[in-house]
C-alpha positions as a Markdown table, in Angstrom:
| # | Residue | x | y | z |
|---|---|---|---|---|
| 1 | Unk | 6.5 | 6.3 | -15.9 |
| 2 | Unk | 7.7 | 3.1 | -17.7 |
| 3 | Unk | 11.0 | 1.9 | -16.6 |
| 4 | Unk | 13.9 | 3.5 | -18.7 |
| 5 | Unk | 16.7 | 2.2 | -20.5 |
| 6 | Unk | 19.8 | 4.1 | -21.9 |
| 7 | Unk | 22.0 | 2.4 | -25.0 |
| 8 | Unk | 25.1 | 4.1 | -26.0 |
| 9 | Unk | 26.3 | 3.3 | -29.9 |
| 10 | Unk | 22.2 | 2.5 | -30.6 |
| 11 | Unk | 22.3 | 3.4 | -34.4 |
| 12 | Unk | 23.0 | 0.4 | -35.4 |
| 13 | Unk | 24.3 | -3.4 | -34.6 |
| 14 | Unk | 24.0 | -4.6 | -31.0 |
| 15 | Unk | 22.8 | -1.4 | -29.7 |
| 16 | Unk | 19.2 | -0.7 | -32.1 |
| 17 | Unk | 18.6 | -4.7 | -31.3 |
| 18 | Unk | 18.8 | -4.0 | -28.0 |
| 19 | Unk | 16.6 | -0.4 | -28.5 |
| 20 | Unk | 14.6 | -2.7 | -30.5 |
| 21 | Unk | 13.5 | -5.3 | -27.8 |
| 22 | Unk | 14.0 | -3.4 | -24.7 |
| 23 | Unk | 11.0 | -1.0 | -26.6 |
| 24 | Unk | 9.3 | -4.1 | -27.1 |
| 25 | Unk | 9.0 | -4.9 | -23.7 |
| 26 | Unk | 7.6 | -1.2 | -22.9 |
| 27 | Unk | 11.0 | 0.9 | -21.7 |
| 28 | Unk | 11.5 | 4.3 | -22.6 |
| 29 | Unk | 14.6 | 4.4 | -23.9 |
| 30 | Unk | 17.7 | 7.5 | -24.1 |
| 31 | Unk | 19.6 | 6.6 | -27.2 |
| 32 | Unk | 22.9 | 7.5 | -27.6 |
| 33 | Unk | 24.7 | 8.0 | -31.3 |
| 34 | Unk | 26.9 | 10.3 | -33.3 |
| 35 | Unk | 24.8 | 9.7 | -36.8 |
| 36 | Unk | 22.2 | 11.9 | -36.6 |
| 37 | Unk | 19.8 | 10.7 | -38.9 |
| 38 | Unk | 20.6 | 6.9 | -38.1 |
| 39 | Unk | 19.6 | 7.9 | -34.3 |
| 40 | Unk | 16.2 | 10.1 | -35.4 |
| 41 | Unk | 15.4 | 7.0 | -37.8 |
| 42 | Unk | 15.7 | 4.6 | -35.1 |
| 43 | Unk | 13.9 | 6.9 | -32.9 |
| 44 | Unk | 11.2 | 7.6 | -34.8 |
| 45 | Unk | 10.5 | 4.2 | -36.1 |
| 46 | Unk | 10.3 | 2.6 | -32.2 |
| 47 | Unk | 8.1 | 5.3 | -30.9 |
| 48 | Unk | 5.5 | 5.1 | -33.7 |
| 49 | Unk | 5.7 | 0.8 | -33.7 |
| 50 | Unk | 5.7 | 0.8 | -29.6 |
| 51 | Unk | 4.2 | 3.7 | -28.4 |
| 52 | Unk | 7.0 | 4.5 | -26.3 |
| 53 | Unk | 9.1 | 7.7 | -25.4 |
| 54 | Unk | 12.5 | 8.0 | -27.2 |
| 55 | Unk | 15.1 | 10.4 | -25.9 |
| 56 | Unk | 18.1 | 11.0 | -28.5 |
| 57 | Unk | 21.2 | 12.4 | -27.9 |
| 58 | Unk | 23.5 | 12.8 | -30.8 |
| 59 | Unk | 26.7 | 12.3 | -28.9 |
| 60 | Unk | 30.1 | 10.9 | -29.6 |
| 61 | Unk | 31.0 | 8.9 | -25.9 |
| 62 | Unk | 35.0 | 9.8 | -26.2 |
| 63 | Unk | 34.1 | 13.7 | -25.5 |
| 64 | Unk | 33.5 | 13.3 | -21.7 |
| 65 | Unk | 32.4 | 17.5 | -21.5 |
| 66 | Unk | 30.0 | 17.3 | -24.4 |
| 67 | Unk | 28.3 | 13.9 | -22.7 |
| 68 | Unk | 28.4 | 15.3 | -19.3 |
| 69 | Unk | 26.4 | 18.7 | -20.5 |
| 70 | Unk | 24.0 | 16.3 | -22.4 |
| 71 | Unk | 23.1 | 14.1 | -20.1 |
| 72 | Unk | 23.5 | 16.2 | -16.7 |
| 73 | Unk | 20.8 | 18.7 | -18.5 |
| 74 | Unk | 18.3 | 15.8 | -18.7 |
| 75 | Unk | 15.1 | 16.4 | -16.6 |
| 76 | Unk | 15.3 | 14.7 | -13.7 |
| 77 | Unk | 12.6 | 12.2 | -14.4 |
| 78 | Unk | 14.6 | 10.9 | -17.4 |
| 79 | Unk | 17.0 | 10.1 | -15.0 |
| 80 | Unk | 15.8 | 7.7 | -13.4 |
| 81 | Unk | 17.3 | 4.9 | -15.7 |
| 82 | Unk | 16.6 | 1.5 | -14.8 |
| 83 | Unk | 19.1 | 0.0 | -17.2 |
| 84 | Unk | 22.6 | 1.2 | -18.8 |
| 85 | Unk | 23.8 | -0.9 | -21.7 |
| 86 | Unk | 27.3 | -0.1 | -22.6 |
| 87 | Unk | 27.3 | -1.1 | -26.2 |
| 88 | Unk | 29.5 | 2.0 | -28.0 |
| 89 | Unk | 32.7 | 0.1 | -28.9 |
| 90 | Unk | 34.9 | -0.6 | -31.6 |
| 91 | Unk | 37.7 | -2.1 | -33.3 |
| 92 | Unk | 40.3 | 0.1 | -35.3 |
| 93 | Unk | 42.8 | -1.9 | -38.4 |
| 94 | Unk | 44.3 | -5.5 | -37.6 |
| 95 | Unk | 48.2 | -5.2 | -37.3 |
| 96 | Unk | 51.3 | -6.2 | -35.6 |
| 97 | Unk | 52.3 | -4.3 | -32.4 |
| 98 | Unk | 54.9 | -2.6 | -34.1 |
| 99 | Unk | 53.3 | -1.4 | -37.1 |
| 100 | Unk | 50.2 | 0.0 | -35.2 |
| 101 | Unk | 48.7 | 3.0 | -35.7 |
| 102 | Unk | 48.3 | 5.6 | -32.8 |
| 103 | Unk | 45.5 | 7.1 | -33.9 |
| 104 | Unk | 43.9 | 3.5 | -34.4 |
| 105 | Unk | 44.8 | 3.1 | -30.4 |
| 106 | Unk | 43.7 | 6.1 | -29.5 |
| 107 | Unk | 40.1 | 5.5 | -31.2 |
| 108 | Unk | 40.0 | 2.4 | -29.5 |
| 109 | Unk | 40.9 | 3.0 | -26.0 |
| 110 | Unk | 39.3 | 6.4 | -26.0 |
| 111 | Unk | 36.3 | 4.7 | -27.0 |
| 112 | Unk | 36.2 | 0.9 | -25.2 |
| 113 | Unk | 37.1 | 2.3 | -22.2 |
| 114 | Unk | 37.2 | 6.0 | -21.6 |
| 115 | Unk | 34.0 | 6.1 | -23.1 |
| 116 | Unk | 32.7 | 3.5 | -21.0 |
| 117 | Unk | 33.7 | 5.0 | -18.1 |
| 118 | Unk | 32.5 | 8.2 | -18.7 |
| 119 | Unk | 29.1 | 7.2 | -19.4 |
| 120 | Unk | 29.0 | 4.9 | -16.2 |
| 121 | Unk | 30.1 | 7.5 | -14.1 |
| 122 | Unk | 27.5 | 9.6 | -14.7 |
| 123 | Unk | 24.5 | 7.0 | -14.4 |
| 124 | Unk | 25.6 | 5.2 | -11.7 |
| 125 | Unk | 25.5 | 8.2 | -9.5 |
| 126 | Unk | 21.7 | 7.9 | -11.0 |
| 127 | Unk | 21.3 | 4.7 | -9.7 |
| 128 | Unk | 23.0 | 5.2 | -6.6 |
| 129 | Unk | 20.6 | 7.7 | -5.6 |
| 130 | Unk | 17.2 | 5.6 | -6.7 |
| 131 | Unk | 19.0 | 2.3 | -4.9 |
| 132 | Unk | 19.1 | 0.5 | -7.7 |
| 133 | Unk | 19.9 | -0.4 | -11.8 |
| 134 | Unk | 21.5 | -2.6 | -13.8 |
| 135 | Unk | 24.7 | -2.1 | -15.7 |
| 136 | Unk | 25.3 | -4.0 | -19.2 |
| 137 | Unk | 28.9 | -4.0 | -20.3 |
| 138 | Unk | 29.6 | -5.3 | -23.8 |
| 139 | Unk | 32.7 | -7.0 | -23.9 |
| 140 | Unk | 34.2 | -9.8 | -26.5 |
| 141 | Unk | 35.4 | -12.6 | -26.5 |
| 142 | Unk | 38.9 | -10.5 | -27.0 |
| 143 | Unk | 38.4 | -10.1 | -23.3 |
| 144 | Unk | 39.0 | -13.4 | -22.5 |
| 145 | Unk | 42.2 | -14.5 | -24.9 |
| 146 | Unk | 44.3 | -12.4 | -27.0 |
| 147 | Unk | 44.3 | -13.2 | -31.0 |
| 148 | Unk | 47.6 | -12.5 | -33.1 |
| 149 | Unk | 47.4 | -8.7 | -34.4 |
| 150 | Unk | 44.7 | -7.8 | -32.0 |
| 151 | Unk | 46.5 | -6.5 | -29.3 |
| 152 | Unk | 45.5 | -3.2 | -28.5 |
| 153 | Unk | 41.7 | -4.2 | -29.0 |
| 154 | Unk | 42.4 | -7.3 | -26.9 |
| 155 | Unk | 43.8 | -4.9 | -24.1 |
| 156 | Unk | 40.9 | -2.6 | -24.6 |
| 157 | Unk | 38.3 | -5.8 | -24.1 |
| 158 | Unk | 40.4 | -7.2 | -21.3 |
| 159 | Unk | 40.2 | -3.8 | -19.7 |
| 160 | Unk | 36.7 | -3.8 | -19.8 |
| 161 | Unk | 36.4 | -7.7 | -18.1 |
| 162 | Unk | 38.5 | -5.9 | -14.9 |
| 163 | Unk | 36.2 | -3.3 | -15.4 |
| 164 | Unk | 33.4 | -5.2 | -14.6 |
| 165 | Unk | 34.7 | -6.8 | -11.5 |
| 166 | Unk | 35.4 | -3.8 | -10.1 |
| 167 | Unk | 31.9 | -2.2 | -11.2 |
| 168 | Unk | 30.5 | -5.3 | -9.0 |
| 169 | Unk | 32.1 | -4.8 | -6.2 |
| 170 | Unk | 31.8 | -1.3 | -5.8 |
| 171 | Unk | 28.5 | -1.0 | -6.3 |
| 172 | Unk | 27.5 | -3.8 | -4.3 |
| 173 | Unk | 26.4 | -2.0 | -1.5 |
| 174 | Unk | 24.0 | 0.1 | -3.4 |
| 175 | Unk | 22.2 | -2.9 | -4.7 |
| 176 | Unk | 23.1 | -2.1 | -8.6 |
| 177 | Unk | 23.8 | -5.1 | -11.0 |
| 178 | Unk | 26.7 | -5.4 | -13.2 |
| 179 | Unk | 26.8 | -7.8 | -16.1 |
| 180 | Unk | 29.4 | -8.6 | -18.8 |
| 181 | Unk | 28.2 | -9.8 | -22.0 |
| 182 | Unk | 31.0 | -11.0 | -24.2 |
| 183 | Unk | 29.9 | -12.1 | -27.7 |
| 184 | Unk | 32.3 | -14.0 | -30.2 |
| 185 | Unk | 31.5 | -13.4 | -33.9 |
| 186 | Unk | 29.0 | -11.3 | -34.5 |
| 187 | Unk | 27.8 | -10.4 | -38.2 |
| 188 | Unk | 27.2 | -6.3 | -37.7 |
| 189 | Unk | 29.0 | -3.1 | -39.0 |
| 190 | Unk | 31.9 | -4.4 | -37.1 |
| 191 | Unk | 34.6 | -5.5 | -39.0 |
| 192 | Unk | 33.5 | -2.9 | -41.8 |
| 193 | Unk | 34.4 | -0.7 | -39.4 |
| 194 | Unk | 37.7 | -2.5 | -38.0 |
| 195 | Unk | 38.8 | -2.4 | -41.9 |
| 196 | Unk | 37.7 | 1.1 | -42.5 |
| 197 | Unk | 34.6 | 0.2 | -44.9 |
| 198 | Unk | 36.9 | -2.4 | -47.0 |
| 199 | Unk | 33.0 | -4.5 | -47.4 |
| 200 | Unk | 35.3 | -6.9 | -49.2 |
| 201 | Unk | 37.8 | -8.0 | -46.6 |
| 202 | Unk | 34.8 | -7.4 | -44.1 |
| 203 | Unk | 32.6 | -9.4 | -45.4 |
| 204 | Unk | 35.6 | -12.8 | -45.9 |
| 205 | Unk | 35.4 | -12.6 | -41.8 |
| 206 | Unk | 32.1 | -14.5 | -41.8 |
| 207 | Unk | 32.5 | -16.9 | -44.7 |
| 208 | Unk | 32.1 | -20.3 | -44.4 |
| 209 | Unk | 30.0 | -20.0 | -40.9 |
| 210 | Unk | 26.9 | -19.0 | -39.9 |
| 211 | Unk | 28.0 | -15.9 | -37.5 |
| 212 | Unk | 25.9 | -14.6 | -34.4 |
| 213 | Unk | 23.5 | -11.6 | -35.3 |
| 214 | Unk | 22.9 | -8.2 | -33.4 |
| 215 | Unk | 19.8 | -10.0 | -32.1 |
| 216 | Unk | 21.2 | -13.0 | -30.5 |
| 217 | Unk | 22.9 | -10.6 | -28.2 |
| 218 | Unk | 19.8 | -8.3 | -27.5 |
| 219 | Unk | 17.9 | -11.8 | -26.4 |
| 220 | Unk | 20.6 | -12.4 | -24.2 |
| 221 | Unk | 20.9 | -9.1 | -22.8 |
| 222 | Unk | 17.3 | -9.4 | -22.3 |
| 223 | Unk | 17.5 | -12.4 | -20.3 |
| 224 | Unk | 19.9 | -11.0 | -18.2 |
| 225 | Unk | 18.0 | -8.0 | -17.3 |
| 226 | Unk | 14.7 | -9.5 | -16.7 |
| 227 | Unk | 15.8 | -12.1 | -14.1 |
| 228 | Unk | 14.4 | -11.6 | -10.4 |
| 229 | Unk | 15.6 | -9.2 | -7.9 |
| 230 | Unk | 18.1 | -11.7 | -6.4 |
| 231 | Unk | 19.6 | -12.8 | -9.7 |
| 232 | Unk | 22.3 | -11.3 | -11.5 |
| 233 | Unk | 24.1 | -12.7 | -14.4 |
| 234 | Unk | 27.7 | -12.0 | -14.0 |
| 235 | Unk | 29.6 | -13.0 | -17.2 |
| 236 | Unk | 28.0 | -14.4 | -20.1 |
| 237 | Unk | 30.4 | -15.3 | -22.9 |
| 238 | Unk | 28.0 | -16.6 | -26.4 |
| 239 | Unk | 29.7 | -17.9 | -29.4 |
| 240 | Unk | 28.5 | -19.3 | -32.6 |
| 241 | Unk | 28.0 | -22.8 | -32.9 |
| 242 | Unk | 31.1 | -22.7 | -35.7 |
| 243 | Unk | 33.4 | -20.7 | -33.0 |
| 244 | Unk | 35.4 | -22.8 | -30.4 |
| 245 | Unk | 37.8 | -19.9 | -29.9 |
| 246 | Unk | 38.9 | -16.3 | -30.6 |
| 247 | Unk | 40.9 | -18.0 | -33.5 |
| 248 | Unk | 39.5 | -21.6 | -33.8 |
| 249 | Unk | 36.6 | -21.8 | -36.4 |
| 250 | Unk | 34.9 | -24.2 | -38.4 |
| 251 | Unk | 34.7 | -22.9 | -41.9 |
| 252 | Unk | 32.4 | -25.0 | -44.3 |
């Protein structure tokens, strides 16, 4: 069987460019979404262009019992995954500490990192028992500095940096890879999302720069993955050109 590579949050964004390439190089692939038809149009489209297998699971990561019935009924041989990529995340209204909203922080860190962990749990026991895998996080660049109003998603990003560390070093001696991939600005449903569909005030995020796209990521994801044996990538932090900083950018 072709290696395998699970992507959670693959309907769209980071996640189908990743599903996109990874297919291209010949993996079978478990996808992982909670828009059904996105996932069975994403699905369906890679299997008939590569000729690959496509698992889908319609699944929302923050519901740990619902992703441990999906994925622990999974037949043994689509276990075997070869390659996690941690890409469900997301990024919930842009406002002071005091004015927050609980049920923006609650999305957030249920999803960033609960959702993280729940997924990693489970496959790294998977990998664990075949001796090895590879373990993409996606972080941000709000995991290296904190931004003014950005403080729970910072702390969300930061946690999954420690994360990472601590995914290394445990699972060291079972020869399993971890890498952190931290983009800067990326042009994807993201800050549609962080505003709540306001395409308006999303789309003023990228003007006046030429922002990273879902693809740049995938590439570098790639690269990371598909370096020998005795390489891993640890951290990898990409910015656009126009991006010094979380908050320094040059806008034209």
């Amino acid at each position: 069987m072709s290696k395998i590579a699970l992507i959670t949050g693959a309907t769209s964004g980071i996640g189908a460019a990743c599903a996109h390439l990874f297919a291209a190089q010949g993996y079978n692939l478990i996808l992982l979404g909670r828009r059904e038809q996105l996932l069975t149009d994403v699905s369906k489209h890679l299997e008939d262009k590569y000729a690959i297998e496509v698992k889908k699971i319609v699944v929302d990561v923050r519901d740990n019992e619902d992703l441990s019935y999906r994925l622990d009924t999974l037949t043994q041989q689509w276990k075997k995954v070869d390659v996690l990529i941690n890409n469900a995340g997301l990024s919930q209204g842009l406002d002071p500490i005091d004015k927050g909203s609980i049920d923006d922080w609650d999305t957030m860190i249920d999803t960033n990192v609960k959702g993280l962990l729940y997924t990693t749990r489970i496959v790294s026991n998977w990998m664990i028992a075949q001796k090895s895998g590879h373990i993409i996080n996606i972080g941000s660049i709000a995991g290296k500095e904190v931004y003014p109003n950005g403080n729970v998603y910072c702390a969300t990003k930061h946690a999954v940096d420690a994360l990472n560390k601590g995914m290394r070093i445990d699972l060291l001696p079972h020869g399993i890879k971890v890498t952190a991939i931290n983009p800067g600005m990326v042009e994807t449903e993201f800050s549609k999302v962080r505003f709540k569909g306001d395409e308006g005030r999303a789309k003023k995020v990228y003007d006046g720069l030429e922002p990273l796209v879902a693809n740049d990521i995938a590439e570098a994801i790639w690269f990371a993955v598909s370096r020998p044996a005795h390489v891993n990538i640890n951290d990898m932090l990409i910015m656009p050109t126009a991006q010094a900083t979380g908050t320094i950018i040059n806008r034209k």
